[in-house]
N, C-alpha and C positions, 0 to 999 in steps of 0.2 A: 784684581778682577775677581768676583763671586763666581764661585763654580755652579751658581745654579741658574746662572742667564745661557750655559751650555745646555742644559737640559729642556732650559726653554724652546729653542733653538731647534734642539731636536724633535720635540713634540711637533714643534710647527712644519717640518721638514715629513714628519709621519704622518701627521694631517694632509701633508698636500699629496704624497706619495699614493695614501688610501680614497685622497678625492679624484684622483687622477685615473686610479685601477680602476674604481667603480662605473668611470664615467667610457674607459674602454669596453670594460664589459657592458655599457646600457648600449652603447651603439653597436656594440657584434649582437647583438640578443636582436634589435629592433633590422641589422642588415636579415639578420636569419627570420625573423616574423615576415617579411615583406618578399621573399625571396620562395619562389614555389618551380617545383619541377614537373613537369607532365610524362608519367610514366604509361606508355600503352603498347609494354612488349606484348601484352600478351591479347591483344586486339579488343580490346573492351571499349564500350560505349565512349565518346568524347563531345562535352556539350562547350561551345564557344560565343557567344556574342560579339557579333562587330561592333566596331568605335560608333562613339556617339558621332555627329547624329542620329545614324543609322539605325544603329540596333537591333539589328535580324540577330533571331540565335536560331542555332541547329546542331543537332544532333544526328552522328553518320556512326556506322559499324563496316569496318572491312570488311567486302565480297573478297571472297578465299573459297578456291574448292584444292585441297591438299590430295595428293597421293591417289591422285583421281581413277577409277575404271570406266567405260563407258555405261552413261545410261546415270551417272550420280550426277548432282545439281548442288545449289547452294545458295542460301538468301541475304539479304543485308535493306534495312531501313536507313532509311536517311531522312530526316523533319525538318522543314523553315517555318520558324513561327516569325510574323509579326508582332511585338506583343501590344498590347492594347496600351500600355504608356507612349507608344510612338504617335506621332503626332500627324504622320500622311503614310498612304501608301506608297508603295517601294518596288523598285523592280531587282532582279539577280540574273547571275549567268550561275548554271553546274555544272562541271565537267566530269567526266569519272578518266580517273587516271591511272595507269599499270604502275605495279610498284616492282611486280615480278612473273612472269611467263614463259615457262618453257615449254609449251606445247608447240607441235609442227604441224606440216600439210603432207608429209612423209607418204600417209596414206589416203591424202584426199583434203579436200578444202570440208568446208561446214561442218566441222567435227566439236569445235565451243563456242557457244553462242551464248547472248547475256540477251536478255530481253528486261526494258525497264518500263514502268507504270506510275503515272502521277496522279491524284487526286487531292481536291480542296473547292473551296465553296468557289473559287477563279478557278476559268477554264486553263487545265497546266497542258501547254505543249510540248513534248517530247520531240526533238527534232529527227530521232529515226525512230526509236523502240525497241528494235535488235539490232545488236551489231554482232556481226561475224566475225570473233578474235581468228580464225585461220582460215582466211579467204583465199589464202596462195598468193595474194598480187601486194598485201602490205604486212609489213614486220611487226607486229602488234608487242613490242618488247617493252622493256623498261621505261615508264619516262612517255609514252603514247598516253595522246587523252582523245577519248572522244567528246563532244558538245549531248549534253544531256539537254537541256534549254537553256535559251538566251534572254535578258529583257523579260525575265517571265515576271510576270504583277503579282503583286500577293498587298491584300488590302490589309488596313489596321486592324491587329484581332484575329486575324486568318491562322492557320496551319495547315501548311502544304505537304502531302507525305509521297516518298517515291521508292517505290519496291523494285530493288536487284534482283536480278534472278539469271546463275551462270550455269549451265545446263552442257555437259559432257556427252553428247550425243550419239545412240548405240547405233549403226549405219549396217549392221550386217556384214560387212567386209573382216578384215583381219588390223587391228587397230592396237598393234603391238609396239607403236613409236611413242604413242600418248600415255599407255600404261604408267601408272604411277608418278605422274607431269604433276606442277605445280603451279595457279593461278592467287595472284592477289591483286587487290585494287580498292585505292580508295574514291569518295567522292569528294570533290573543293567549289566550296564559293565563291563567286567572287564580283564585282562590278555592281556592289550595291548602291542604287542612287532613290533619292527621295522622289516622286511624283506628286502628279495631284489627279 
């Protein structure tokens, strides 16, 4: 036997080993291209588009009033555009949802109040406009949504905008349970259907 059909042997053996490494590393490289995380600890703008057909996108920023004293307040936009590649107008529901609230009625009801504002070329119904987070009579805690609008229309091309606004209210009284309380909340989409 020729000792140079072993060498053969191995070269082909090196070849397959190197075609085989390379081809692990193209498929971890393309898992990791295709692979994304959504980081918003620190409450920054978030722009999403729903599934096709659909295709509303919008952009929301958490209402947060931290470390509150009375009389401080706090804003937050929220956008639904249609975008003009959509092919019919479309209705949605928004909700605004508690993420966290430790404020009480300690010293009386209507002490946080969030008053909201829609605007767009459709008329946007807001189903209250304020809501009272410490009525005394519901637990506005974690996990609570109130109905921002339902079925609300937004034509192709439109942009519908909706201003938060959470207002820690100065009442004149002694308001030493809410001192330094913490509110957040986001807005959610959801129920997009195609009309005509």
């Amino acid at each position: 036997m020729d000792g140079r059909s072993n060498g053969n042997g191995n070269t082909v053996l090196l070849t397959v080993i190197g075609i085989a490494t390379l081809l692990v590393a193209l498929v971890g490289a393309t898992f990791a291209y295709f692979t994304a995380t959504v980081n918003n600890s620190q409450a920054q703008s978030v722009s999403v588009t729903t599934a096709a057909p659909v295709g509303l996108e919008y952009v929301g920023q958490e209402l947060s009033l931290l470390n509150a004293i009375p009389g401080n307040s706090g804003e937050a936009e929220f956008t639904v555009n249609n975008p003009r590649s959509s092919s019919t107008a479309q209705t949605y529901d928004l909700d605004l949802i508690i993420d966290q609230n430790t404020f009480n009625t300690t010293e009386g009801d209507d002490q946080l109040e969030i008053t909201i504002t829609g605007e767009g070329t459709t008329d946007v119904s807001i189903q209250g406009g304020t809501y009272n987070v410490t009525d005394g009579t519901t637990t506005a805690s974690a996990g609570k949504s109130f109905d921002v609008v339902t079925a609300q229309r937004i034509e192709v091309g439109e942009t519908q905008t909706y201003t938060f606004t959470i207002n820690f209210k100065e009442l004149d009284i002694p308001q030493d349970s809410n001192q330094n309380q913490n509110f957040k909340a986001h807005v959610a989409i959801s129920n997009p259907v195609s009309v005509k």
